[in-house]
N, CA and C atoms of all chains as a GROMACS GRO file, in nm:
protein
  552
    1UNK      N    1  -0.364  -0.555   1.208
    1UNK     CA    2  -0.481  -0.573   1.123
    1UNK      C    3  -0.606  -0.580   1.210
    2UNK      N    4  -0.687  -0.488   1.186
    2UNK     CA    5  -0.816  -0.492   1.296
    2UNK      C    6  -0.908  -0.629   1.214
    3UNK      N    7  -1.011  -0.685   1.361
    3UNK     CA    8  -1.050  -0.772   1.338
    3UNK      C    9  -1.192  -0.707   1.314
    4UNK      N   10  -1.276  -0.791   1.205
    4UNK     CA   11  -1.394  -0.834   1.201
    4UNK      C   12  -1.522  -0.807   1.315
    5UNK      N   13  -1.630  -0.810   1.286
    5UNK     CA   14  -1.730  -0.828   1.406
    5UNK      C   15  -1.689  -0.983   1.459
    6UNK      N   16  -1.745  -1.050   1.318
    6UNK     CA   17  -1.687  -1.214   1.389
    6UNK      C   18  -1.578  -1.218   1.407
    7UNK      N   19  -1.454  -1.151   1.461
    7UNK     CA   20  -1.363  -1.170   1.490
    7UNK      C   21  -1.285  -1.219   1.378
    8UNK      N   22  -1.333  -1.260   1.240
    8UNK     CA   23  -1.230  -1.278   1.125
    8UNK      C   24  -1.094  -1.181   1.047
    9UNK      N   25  -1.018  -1.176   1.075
    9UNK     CA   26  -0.882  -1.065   0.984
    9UNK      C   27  -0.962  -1.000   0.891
   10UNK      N   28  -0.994  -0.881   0.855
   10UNK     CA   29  -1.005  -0.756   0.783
   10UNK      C   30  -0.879  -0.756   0.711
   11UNK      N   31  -0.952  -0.707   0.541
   11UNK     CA   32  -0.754  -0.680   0.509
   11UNK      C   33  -0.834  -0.525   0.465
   12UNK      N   34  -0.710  -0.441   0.395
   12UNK     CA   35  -0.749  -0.315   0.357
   12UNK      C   36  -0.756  -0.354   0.212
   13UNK      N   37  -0.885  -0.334   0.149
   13UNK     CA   38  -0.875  -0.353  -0.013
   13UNK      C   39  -0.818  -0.231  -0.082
   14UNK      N   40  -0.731  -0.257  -0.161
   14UNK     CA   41  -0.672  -0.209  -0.259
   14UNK      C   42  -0.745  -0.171  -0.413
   15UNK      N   43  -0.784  -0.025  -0.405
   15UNK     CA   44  -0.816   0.029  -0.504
   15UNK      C   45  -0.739   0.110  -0.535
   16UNK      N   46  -0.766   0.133  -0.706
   16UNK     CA   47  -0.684   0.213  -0.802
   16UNK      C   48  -0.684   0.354  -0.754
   17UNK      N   49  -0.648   0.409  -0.734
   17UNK     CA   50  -0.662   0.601  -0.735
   17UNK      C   51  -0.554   0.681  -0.809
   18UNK      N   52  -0.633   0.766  -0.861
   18UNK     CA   53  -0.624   0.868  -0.954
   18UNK      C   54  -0.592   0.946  -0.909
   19UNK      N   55  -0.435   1.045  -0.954
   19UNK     CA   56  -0.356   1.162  -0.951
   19UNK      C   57  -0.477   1.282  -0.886
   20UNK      N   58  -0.571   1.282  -0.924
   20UNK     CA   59  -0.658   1.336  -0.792
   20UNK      C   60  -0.685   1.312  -0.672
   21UNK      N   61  -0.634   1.204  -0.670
   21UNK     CA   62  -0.660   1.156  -0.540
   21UNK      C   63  -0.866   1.019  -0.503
   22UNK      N   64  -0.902   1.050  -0.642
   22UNK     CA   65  -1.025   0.929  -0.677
   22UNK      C   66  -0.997   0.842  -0.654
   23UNK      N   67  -1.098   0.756  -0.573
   23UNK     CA   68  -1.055   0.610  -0.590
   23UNK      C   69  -1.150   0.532  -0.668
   24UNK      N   70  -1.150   0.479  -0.748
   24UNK     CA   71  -1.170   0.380  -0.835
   24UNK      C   72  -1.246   0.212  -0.740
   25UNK      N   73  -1.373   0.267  -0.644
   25UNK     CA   74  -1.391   0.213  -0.533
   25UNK      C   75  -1.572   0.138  -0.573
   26UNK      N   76  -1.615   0.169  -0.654
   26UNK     CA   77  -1.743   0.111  -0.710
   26UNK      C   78  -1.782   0.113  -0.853
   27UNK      N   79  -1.842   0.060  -0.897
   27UNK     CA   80  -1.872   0.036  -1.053
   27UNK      C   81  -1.895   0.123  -1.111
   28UNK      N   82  -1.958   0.244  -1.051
   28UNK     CA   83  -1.990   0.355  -1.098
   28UNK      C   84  -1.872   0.495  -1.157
   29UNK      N   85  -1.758   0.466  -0.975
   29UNK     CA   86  -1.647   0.548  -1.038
   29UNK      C   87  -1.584   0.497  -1.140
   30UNK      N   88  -1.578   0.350  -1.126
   30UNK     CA   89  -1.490   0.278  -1.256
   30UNK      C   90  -1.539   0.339  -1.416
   31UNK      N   91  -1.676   0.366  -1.402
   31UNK     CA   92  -1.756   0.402  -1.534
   31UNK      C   93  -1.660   0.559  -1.572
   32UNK      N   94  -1.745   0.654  -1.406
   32UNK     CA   95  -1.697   0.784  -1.476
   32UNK      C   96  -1.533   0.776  -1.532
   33UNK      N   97  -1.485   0.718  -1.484
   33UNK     CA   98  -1.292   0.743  -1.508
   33UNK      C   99  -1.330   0.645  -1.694
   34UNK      N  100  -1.369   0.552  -1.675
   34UNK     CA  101  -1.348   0.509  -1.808
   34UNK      C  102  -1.422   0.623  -1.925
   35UNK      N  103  -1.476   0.661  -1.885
   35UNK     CA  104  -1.544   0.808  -1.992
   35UNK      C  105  -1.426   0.900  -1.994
   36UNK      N  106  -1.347   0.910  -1.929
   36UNK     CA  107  -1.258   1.030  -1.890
   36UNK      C  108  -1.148   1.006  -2.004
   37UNK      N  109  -1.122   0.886  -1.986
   37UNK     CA  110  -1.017   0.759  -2.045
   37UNK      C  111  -1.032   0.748  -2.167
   38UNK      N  112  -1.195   0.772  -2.234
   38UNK     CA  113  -1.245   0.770  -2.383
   38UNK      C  114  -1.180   0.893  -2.449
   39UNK      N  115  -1.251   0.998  -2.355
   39UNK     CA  116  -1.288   1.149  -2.424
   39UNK      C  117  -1.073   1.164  -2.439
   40UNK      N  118  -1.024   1.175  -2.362
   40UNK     CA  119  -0.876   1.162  -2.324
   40UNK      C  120  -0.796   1.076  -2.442
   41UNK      N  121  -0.863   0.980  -2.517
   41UNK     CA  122  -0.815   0.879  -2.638
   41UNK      C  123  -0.847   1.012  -2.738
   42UNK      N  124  -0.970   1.012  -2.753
   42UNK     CA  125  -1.032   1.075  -2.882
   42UNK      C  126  -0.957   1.280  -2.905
   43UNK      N  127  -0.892   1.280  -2.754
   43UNK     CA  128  -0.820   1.384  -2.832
   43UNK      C  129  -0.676   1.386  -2.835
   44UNK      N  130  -0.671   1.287  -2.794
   44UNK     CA  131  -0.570   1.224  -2.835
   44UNK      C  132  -0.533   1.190  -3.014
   45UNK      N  133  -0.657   1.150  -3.030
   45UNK     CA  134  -0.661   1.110  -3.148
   45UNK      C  135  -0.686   1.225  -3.246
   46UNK      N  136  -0.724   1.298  -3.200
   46UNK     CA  137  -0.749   1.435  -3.282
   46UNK      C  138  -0.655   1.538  -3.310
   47UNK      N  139  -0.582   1.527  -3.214
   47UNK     CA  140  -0.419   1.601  -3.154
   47UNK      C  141  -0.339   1.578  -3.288
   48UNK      N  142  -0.279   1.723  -3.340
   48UNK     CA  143  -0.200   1.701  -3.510
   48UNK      C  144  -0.058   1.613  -3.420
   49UNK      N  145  -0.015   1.503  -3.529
   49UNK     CA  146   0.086   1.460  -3.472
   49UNK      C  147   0.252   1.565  -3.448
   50UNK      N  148   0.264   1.472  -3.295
   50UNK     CA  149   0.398   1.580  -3.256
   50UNK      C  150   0.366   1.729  -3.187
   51UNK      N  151   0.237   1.722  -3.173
   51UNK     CA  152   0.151   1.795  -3.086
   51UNK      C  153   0.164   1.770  -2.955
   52UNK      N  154  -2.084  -1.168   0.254
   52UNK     CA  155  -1.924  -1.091   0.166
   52UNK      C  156  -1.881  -1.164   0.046
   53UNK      N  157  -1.821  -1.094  -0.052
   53UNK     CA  158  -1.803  -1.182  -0.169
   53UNK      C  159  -1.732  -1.193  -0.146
   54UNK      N  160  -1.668  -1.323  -0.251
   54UNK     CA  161  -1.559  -1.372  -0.263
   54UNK      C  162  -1.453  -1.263  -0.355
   55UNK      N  163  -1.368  -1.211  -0.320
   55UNK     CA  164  -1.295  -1.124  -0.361
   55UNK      C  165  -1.139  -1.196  -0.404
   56UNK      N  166  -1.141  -1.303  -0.379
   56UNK     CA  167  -1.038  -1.357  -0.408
   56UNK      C  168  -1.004  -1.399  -0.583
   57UNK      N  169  -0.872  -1.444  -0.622
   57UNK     CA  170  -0.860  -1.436  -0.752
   57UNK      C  171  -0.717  -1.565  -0.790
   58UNK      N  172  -0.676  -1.568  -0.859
   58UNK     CA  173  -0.589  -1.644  -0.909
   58UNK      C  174  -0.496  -1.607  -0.778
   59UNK      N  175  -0.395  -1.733  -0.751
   59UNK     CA  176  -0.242  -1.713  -0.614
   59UNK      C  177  -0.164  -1.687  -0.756
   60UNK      N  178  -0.073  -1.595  -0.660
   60UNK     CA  179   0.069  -1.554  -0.691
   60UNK      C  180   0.107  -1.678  -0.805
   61UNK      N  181   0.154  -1.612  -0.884
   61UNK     CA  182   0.314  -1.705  -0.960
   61UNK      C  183   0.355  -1.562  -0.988
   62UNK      N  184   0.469  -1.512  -0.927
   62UNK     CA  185   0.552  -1.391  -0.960
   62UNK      C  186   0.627  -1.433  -1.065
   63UNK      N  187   0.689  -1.598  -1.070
   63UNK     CA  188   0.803  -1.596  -1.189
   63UNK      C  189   0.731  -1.585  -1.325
   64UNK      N  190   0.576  -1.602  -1.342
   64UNK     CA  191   0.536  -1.583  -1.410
   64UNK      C  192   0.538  -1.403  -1.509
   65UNK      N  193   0.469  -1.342  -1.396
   65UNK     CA  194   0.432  -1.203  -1.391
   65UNK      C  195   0.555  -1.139  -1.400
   66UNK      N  196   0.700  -1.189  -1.391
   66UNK     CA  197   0.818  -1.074  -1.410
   66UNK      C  198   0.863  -1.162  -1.580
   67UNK      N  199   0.852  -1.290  -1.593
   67UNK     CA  200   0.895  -1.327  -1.668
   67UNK      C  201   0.828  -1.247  -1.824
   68UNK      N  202   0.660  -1.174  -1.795
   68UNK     CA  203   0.593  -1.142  -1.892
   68UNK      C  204   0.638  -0.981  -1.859
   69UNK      N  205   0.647  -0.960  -1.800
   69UNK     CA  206   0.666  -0.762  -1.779
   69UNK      C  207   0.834  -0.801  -1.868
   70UNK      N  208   0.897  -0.899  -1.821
   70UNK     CA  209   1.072  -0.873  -1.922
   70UNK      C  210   1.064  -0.872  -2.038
   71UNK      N  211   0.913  -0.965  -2.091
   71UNK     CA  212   0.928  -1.047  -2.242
   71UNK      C  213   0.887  -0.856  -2.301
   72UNK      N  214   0.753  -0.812  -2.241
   72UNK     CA  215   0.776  -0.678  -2.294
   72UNK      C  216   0.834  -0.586  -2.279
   73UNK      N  217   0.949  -0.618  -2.182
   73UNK     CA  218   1.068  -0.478  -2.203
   73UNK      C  219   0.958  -0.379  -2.114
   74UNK      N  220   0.937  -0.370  -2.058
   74UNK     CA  221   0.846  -0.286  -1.938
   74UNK      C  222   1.006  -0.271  -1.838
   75UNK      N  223   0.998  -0.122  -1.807
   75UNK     CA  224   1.112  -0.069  -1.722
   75UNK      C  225   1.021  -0.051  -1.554
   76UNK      N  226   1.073  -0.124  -1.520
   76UNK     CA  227   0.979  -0.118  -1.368
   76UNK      C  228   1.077  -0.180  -1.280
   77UNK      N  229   1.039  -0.140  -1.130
   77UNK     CA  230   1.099  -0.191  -1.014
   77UNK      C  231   1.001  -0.254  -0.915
   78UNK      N  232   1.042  -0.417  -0.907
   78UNK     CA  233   0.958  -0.481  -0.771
   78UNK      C  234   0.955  -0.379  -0.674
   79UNK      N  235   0.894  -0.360  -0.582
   79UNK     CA  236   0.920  -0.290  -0.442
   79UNK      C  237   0.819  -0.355  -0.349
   80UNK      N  238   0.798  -0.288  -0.246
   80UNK     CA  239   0.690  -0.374  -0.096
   80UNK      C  240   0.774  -0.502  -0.120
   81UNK      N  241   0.641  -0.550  -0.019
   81UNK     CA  242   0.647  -0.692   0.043
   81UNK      C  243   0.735  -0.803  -0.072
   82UNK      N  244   0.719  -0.786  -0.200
   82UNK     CA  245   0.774  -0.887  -0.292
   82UNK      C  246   0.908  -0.878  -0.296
   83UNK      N  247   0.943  -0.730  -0.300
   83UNK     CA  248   1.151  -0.704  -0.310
   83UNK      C  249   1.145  -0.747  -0.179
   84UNK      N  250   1.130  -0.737  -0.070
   84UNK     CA  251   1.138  -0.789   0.051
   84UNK      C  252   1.193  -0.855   0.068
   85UNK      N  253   1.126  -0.999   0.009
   85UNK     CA  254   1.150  -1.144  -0.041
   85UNK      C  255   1.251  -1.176  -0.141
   86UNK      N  256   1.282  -1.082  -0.204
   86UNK     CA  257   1.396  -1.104  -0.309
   86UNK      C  258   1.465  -1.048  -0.218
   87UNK      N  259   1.509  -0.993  -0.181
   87UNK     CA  260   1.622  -0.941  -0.064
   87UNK      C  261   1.625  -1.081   0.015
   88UNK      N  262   1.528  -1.155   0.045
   88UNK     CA  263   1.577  -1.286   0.168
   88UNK      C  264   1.479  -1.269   0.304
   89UNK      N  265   1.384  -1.168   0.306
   89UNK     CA  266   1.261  -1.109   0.394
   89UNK      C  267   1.148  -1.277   0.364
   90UNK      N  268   1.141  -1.323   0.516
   90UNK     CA  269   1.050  -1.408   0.510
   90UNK      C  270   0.918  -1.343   0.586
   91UNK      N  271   0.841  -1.331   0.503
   91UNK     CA  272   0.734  -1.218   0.503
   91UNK      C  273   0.626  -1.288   0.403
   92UNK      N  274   0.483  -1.314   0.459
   92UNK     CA  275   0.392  -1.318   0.359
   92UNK      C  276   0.346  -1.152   0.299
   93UNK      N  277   0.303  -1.181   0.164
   93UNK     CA  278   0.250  -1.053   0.127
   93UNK      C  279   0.127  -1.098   0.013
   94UNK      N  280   0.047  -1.026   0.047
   94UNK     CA  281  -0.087  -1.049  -0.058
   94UNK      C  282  -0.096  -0.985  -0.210
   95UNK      N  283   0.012  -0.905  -0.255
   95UNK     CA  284   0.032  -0.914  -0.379
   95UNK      C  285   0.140  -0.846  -0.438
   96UNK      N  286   0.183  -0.844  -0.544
   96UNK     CA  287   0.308  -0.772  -0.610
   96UNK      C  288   0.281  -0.661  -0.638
   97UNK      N  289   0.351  -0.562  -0.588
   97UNK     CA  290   0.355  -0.400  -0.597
   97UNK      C  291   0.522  -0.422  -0.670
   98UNK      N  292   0.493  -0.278  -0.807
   98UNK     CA  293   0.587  -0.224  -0.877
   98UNK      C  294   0.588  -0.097  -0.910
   99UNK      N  295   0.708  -0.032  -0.935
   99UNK     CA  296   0.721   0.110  -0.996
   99UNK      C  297   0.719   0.102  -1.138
  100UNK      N  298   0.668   0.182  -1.162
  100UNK     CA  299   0.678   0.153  -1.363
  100UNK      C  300   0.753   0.339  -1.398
  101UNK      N  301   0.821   0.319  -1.492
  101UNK     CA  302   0.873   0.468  -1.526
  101UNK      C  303   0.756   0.530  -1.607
  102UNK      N  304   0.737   0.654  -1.600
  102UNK     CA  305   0.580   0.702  -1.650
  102UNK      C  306   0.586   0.765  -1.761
  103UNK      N  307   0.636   0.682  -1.884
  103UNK     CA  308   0.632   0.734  -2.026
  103UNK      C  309   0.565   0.670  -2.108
  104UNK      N  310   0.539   0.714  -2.203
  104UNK     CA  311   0.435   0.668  -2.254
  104UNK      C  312   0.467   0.560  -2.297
  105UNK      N  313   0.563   0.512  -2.426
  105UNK     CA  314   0.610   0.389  -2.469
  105UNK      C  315   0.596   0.262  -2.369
  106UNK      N  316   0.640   0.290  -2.245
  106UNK     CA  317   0.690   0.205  -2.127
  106UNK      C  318   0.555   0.188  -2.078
  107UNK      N  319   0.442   0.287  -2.064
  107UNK     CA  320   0.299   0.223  -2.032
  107UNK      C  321   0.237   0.166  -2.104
  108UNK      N  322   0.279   0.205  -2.221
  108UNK     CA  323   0.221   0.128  -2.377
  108UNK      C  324   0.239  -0.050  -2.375
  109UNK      N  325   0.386  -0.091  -2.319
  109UNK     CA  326   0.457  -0.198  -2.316
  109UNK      C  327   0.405  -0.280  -2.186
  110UNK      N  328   0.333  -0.176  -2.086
  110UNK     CA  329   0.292  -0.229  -1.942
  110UNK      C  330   0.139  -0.310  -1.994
  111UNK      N  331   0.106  -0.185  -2.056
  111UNK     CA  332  -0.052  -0.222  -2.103
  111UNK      C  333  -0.037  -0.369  -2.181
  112UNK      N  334   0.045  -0.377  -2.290
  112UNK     CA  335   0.065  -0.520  -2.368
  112UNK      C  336   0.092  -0.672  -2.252
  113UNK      N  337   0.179  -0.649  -2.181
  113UNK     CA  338   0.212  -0.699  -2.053
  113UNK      C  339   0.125  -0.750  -1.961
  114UNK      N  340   0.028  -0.645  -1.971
  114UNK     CA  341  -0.103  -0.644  -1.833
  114UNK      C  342  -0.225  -0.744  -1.909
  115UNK      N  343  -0.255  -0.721  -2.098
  115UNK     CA  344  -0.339  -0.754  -2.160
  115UNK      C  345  -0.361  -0.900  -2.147
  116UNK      N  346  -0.142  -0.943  -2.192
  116UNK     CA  347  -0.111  -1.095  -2.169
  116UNK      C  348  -0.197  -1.158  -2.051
  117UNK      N  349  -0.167  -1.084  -1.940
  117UNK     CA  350  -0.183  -1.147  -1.828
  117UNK      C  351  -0.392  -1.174  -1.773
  118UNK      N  352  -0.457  -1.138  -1.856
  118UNK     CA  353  -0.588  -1.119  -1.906
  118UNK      C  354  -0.583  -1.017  -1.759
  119UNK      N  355  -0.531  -0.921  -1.748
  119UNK     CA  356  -0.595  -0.830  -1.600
  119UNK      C  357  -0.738  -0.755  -1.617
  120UNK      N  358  -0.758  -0.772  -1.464
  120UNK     CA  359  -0.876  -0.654  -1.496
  120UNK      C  360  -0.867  -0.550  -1.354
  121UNK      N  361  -0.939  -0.466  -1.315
  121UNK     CA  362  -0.926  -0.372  -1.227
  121UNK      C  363  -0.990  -0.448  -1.085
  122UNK      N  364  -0.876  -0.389  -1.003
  122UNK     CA  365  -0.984  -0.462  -0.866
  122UNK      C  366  -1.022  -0.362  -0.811
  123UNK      N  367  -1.186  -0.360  -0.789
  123UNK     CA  368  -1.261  -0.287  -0.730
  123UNK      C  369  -1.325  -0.328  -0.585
  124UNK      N  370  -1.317  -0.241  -0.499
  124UNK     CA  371  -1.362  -0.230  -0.402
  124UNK      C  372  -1.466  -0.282  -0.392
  125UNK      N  373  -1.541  -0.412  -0.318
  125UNK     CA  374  -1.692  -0.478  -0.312
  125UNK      C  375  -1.723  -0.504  -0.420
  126UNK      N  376  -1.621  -0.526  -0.567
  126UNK     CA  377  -1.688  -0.606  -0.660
  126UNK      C  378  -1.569  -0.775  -0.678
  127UNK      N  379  -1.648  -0.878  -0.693
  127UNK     CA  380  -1.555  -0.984  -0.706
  127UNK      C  381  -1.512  -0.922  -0.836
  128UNK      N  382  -1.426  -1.064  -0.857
  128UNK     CA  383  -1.305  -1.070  -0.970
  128UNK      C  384  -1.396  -1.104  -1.049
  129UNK      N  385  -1.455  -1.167  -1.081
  129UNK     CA  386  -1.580  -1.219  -1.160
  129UNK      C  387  -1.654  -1.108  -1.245
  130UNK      N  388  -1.734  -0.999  -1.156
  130UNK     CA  389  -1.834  -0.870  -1.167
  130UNK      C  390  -1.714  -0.841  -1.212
  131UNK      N  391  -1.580  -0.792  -1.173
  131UNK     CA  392  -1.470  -0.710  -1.225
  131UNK      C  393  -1.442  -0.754  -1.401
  132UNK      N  394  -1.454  -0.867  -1.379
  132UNK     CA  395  -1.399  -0.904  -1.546
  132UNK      C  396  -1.485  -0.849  -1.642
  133UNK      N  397  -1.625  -0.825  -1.596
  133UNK     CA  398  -1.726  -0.794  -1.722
  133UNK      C  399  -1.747  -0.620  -1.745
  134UNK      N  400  -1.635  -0.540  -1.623
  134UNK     CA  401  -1.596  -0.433  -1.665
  134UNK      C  402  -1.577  -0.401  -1.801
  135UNK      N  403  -1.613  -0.260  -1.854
  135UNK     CA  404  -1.571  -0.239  -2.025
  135UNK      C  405  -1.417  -0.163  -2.027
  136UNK      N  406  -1.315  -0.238  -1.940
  136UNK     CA  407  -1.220  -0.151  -1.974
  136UNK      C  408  -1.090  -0.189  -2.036
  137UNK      N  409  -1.044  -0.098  -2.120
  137UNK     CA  410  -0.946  -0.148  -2.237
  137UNK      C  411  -0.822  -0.067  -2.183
  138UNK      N  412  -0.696  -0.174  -2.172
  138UNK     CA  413  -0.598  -0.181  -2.129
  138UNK      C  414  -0.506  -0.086  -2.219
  139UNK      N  415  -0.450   0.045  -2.173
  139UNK     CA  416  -0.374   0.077  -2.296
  139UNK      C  417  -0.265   0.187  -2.218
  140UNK      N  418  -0.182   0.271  -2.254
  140UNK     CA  419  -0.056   0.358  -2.211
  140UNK      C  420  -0.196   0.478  -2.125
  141UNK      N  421  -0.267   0.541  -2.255
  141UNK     CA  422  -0.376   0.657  -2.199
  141UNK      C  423  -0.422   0.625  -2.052
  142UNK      N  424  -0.483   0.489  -2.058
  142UNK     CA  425  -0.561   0.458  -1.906
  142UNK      C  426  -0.500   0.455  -1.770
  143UNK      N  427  -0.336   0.360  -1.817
  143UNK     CA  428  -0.237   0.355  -1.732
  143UNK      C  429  -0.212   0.525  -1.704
  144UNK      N  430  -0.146   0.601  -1.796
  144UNK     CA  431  -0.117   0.742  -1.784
  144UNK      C  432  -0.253   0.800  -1.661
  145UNK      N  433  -0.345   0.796  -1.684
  145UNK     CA  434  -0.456   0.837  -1.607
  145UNK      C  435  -0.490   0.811  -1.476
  146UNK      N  436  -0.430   0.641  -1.412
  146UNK     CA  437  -0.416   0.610  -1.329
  146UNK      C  438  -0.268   0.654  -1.232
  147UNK      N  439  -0.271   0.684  -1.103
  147UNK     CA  440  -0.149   0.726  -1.047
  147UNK      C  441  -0.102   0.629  -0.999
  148UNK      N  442  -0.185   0.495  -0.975
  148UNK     CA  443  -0.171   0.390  -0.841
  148UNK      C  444  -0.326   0.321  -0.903
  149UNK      N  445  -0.262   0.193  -0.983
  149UNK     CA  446  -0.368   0.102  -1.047
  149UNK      C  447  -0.363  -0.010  -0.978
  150UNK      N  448  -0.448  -0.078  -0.994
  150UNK     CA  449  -0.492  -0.202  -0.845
  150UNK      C  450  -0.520  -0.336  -0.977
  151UNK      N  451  -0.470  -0.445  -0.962
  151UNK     CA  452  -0.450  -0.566  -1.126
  151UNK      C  453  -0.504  -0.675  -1.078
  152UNK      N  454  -0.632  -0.770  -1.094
  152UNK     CA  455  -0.624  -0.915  -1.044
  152UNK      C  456  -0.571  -0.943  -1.200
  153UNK      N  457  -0.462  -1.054  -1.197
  153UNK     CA  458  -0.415  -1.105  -1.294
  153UNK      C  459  -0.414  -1.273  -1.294
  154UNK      N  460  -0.378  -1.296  -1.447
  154UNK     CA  461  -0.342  -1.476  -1.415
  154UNK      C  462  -0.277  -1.492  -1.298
  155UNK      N  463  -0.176  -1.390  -1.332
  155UNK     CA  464  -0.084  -1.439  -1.244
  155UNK      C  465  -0.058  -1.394  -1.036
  156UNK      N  466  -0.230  -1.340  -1.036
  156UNK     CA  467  -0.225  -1.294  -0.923
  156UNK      C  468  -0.219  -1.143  -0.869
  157UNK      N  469  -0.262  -1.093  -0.810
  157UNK     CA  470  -0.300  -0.931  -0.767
  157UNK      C  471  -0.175  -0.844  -0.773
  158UNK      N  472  -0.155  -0.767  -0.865
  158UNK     CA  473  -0.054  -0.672  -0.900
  158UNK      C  474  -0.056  -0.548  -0.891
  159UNK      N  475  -0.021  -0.488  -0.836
  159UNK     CA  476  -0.050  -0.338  -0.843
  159UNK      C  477   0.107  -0.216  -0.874
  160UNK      N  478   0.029  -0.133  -0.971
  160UNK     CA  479   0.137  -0.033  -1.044
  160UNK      C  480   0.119   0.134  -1.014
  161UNK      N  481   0.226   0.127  -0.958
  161UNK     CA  482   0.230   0.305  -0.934
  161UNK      C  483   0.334   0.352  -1.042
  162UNK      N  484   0.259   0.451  -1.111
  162UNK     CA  485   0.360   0.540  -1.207
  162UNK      C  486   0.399   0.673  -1.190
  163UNK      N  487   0.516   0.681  -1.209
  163UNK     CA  488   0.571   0.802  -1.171
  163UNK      C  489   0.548   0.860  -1.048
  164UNK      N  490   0.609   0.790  -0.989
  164UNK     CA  491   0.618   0.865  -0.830
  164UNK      C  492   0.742   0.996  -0.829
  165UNK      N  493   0.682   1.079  -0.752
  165UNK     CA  494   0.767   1.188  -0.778
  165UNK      C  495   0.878   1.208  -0.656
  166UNK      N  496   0.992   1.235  -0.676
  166UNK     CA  497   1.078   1.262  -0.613
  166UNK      C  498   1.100   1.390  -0.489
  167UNK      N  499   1.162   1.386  -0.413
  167UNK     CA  500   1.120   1.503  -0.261
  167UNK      C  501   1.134   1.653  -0.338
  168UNK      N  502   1.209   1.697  -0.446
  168UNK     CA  503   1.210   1.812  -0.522
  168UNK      C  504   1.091   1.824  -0.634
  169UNK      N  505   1.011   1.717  -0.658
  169UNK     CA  506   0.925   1.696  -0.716
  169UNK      C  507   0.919   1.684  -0.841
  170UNK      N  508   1.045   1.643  -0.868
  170UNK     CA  509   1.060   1.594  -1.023
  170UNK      C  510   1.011   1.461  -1.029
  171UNK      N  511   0.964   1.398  -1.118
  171UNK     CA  512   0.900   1.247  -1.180
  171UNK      C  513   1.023   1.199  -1.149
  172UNK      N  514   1.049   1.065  -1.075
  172UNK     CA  515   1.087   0.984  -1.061
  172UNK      C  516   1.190   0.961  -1.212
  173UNK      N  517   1.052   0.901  -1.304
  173UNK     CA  518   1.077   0.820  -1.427
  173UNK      C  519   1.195   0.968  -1.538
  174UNK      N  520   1.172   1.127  -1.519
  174UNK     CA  521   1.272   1.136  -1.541
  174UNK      C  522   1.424   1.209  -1.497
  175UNK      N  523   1.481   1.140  -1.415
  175UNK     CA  524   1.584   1.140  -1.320
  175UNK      C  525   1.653   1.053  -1.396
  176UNK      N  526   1.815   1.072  -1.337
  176UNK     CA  527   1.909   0.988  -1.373
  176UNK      C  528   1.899   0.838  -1.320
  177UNK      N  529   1.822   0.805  -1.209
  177UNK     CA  530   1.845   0.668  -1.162
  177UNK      C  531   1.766   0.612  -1.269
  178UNK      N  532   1.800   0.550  -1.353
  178UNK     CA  533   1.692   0.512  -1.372
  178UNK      C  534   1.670   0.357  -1.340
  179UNK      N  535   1.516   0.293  -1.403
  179UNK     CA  536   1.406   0.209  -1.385
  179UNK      C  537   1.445   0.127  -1.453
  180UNK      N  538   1.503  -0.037  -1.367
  180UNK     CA  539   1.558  -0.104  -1.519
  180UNK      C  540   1.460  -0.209  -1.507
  181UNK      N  541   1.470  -0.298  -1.582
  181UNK     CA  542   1.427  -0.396  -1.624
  181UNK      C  543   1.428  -0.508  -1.536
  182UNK      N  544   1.351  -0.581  -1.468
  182UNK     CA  545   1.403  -0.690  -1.393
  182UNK      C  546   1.389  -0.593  -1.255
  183UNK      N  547   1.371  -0.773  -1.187
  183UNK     CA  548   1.287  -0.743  -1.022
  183UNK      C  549   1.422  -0.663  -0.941
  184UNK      N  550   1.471  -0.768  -0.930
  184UNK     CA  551   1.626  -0.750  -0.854
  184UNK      C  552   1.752  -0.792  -0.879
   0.00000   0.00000   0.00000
């Protein structure tokens, strides 16, 4: 585990990533993926069932 | 630096709620480790989940219990909670490798990992049962 400037333990943070290979690493990607996640419901929802 | 920290571990918690919903998943990392008899610290519970829909549907109910929210990179657990995001099979499906602060402590779910011929894991004959170990 590499150390810190102050010499404190660094850990590696653990973010989500996406089958693309996105990581889910600031508030902003969190936004675009949750739009993705909407539009992805709604045709879902539109989809004739057994479709 | 923020505080990035979140609720400690209770695993008997977190398997006891993935069983109550019938969620088909496998402990793995650092936590099966420890169920194997591995004296090993580890900073959170990693699982396989089988990648169907019903079974993410049942993860999502599971994950809801557990009030999760997404852990993001440089945002506390705090900023993370006031995220707008709704827990469900679609979002899980969307995610390959989802990152959880939970009640019950930092969880993270990979679905459908694919096999060296590159078939889905989740559908192969081994399958994904229920319960850690």
């Amino acid at each position: 585990m590499p150390a810190g400037p102050t010499g404190e333990t660094q850990t590696v943070p653990h973010v989500t990533i996406l089958w693309d290979g996105r990581r889910l690493d600031s508030r902003e990607a969190v936004m675009e993926w949750l739009a993705e996640v909407d539009a992805k419901r709604a045709a879902e929802a539109a989809a004739p069932i057994g479709a | 630096m923020p505080d990035l920290a979140g609720p400690a571990h209770d695993l008997g918690r977190l398997i006891e709620v993935l069983d109550r919903h019938g969620v088909e998943y496998l402990m793995v990392g650092g936590v099966a480790a420890i169920g194997y008899g591995a004296k090993r610290p580890t900073e959170d519970a990693d699982c396989v989940v089988r990648r169907e829909r019903a079974n993410l549907d049942r993860l999502a109910d599971a994950l809801q219990e557990l009030n999760a929210r997404l852990r993001v990179g440089g945002m506390t657990d705090a900023e993370a909670r006031l995220l707008p995001v709704q827990i469900d099979g679609t979002a899980l499906d969307m995610a390959g490798m989802s990152t959880w602060m939970t009640d019950a402590g930092p969880f993270d779910v990979l679905a459908g990992l694919e096999a060296a011929d590159g078939q889905p894991s989740g559908g192969r004959d081994h399958r994904l049962s229920s319960g850690a170990w």
